[in-house]
DSSP file (Angstrom, degrees, kcal/mol; ACC not computed):
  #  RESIDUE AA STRUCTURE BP1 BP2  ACC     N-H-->O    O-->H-N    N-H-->O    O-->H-N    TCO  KAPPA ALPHA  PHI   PSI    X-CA   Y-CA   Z-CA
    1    1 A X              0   0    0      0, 0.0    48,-1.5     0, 0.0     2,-0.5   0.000 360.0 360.0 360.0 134.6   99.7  108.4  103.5
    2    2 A X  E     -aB  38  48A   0     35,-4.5    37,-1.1    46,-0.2    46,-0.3  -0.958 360.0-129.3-120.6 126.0   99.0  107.9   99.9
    3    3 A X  E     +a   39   0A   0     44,-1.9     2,-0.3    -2,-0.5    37,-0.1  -0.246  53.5 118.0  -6.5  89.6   97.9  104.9   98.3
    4    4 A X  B     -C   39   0A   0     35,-2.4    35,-0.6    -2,-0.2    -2,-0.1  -0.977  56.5 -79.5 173.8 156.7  100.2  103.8   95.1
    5    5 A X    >   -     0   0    0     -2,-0.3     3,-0.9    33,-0.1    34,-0.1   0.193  50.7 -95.2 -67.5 157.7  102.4  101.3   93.5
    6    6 A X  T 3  S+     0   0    0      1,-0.2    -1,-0.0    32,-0.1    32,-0.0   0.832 122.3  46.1 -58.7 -32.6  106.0  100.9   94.1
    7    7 A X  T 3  S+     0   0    0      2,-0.0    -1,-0.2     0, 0.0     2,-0.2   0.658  86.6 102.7 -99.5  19.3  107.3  102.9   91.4
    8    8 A X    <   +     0   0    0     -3,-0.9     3,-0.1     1,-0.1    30,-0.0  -0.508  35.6 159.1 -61.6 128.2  104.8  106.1   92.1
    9    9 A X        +     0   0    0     -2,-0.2    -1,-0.1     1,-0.1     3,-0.1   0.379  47.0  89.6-151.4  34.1  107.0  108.4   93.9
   10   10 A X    >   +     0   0    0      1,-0.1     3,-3.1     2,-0.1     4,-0.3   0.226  42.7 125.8 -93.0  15.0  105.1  111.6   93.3
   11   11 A X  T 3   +     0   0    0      1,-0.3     4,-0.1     2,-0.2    -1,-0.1   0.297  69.3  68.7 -66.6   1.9  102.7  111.2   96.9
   12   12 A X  T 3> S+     0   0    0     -2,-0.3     4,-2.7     2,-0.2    -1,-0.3   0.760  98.6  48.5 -84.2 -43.7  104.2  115.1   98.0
   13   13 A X  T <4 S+     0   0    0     -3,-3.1     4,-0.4     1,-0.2    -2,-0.2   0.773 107.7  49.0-110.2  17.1  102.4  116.2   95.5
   14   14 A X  T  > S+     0   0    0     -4,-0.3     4,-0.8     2,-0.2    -1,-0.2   0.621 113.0  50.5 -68.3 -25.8   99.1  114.4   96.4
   15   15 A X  H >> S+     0   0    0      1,-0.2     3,-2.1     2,-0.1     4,-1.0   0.946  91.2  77.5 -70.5 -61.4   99.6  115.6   99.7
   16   16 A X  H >X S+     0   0    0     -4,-2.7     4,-2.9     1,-0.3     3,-1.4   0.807  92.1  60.0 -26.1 -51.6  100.2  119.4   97.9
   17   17 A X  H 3> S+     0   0    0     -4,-0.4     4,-2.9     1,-0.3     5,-0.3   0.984 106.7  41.3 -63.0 -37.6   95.9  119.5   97.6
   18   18 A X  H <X S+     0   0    0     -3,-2.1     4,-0.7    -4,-0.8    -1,-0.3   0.640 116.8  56.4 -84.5  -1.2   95.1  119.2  101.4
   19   19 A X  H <X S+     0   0    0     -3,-1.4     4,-1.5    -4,-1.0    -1,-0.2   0.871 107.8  39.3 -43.9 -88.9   97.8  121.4  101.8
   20   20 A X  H  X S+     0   0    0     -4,-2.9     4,-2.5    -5,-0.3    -2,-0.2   0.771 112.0  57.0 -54.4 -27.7   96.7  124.0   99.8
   21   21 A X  H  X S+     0   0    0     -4,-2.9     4,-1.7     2,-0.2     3,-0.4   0.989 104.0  57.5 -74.5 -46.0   93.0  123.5  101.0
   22   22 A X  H  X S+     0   0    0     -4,-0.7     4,-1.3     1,-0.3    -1,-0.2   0.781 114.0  39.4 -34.1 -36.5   94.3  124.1  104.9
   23   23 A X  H >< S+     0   0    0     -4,-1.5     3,-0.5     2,-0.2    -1,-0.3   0.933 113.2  53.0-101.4 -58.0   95.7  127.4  103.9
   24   24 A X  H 3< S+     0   0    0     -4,-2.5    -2,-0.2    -3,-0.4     3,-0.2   0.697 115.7  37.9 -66.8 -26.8   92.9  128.2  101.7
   25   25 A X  H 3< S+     0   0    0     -4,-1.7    -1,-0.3     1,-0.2    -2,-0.2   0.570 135.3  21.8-100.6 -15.3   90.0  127.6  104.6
   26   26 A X  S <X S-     0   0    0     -4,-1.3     4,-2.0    -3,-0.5    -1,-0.2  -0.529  92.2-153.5-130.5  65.2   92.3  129.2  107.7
   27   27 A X  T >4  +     0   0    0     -3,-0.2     3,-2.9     1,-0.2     4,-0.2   0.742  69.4   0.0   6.7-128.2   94.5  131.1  105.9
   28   28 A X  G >4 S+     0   0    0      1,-0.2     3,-3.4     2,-0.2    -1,-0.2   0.929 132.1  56.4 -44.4 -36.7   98.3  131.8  107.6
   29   29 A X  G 34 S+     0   0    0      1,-0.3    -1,-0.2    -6,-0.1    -2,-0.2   0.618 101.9  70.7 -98.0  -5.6   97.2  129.5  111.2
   30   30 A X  G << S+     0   0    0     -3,-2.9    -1,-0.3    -4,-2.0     2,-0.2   0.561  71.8 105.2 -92.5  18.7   96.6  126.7  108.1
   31   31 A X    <   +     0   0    0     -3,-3.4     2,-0.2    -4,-0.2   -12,-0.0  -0.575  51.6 170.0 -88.9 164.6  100.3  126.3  107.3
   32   32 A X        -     0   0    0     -2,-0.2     2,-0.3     0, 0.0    -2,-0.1  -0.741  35.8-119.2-168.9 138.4  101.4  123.2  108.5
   33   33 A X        +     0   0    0     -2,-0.2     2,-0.3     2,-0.0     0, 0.0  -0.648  47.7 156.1-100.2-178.7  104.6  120.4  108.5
   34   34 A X        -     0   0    0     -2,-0.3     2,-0.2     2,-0.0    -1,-0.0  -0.652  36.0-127.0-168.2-147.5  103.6  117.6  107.2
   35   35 A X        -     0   0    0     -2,-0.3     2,-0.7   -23,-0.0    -2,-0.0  -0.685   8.2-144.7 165.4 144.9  105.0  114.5  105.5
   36   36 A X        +     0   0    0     -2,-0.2     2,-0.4   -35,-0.1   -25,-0.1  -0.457  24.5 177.0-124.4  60.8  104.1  112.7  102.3
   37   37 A X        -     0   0    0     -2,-0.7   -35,-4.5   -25,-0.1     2,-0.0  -0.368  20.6-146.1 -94.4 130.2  104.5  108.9  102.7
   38   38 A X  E     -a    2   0A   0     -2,-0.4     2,-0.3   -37,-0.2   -35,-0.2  -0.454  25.0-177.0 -76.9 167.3  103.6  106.3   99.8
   39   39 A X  E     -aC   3   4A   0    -37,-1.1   -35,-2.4   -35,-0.6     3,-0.1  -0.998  28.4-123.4-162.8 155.6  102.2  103.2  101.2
   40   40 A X  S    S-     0   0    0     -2,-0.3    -1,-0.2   -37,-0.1     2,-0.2   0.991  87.2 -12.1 -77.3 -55.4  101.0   99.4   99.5
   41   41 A X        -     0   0    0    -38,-0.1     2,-0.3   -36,-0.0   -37,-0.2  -0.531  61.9-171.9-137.6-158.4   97.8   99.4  100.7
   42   42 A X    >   -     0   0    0     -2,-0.2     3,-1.8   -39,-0.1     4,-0.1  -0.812  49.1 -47.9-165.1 169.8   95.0  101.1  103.4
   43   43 A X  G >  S-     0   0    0     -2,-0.3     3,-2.4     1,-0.2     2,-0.4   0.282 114.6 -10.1 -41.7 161.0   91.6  100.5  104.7
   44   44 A X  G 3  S-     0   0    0      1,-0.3    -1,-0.2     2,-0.0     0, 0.0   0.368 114.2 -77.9   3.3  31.5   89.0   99.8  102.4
   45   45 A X  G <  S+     0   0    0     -3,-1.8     2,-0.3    -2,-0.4    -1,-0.3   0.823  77.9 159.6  72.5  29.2   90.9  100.7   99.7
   46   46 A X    <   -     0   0    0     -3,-2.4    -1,-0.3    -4,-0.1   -43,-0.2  -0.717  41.7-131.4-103.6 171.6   90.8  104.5   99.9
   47   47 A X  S    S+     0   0    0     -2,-0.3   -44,-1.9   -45,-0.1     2,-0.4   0.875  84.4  32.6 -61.3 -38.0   93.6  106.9   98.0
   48   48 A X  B     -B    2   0A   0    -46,-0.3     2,-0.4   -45,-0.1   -46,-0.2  -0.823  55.0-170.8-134.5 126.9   94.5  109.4  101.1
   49   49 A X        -     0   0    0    -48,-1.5     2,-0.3    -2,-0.4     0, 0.0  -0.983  13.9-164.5-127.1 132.9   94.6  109.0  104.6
   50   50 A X        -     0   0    0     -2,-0.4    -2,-0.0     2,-0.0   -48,-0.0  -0.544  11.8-156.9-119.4  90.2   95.0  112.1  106.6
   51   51 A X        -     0   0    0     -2,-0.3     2,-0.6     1,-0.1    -2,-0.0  -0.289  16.2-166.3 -53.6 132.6   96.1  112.7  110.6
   52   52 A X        -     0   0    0      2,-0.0     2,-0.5     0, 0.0    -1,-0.1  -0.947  12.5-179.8-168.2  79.5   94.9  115.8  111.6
   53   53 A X        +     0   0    0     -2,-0.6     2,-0.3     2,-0.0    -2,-0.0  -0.820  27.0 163.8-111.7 109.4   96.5  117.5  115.5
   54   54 A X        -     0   0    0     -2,-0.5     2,-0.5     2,-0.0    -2,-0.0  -0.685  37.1-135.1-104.5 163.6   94.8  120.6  115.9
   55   55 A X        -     0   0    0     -2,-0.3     2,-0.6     2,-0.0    -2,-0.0  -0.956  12.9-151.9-121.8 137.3   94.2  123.1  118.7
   56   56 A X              0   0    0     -2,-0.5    -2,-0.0     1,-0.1     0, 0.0  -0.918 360.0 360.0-127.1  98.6   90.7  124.6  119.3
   57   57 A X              0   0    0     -2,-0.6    -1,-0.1     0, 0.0    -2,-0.0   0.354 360.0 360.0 -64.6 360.0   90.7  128.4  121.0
């Protein structure tokens, strides 16, 4: 969820950094779906929220 005004409507490619870090710290097993949703407001006023299900071998 990204943090941002009504007429922002670029929040895919805020998402695109935590993206790219997944893949950059686990390489292939850190691609990922995902979804890129704009939002009015979120806790204590941060930019980014991220939900995170992994599995741990």
């Amino acid at each position: 969820m990204v943090n941002s005004s009504p007429d922002f409507t670029d929040q895919p490619k805020v998402i695109n950094g935590f993206s790219d870090l997944m893949v950059e710290v686990f390489g292939e097993r850190g691609k990922h779906a995902r979804s890129a949703v704009g939002v009015a407001s979120l806790p204590i006023g941060i930019a980014v929220e991220i939900e995170l299900i992994v599995e741990v071998e």
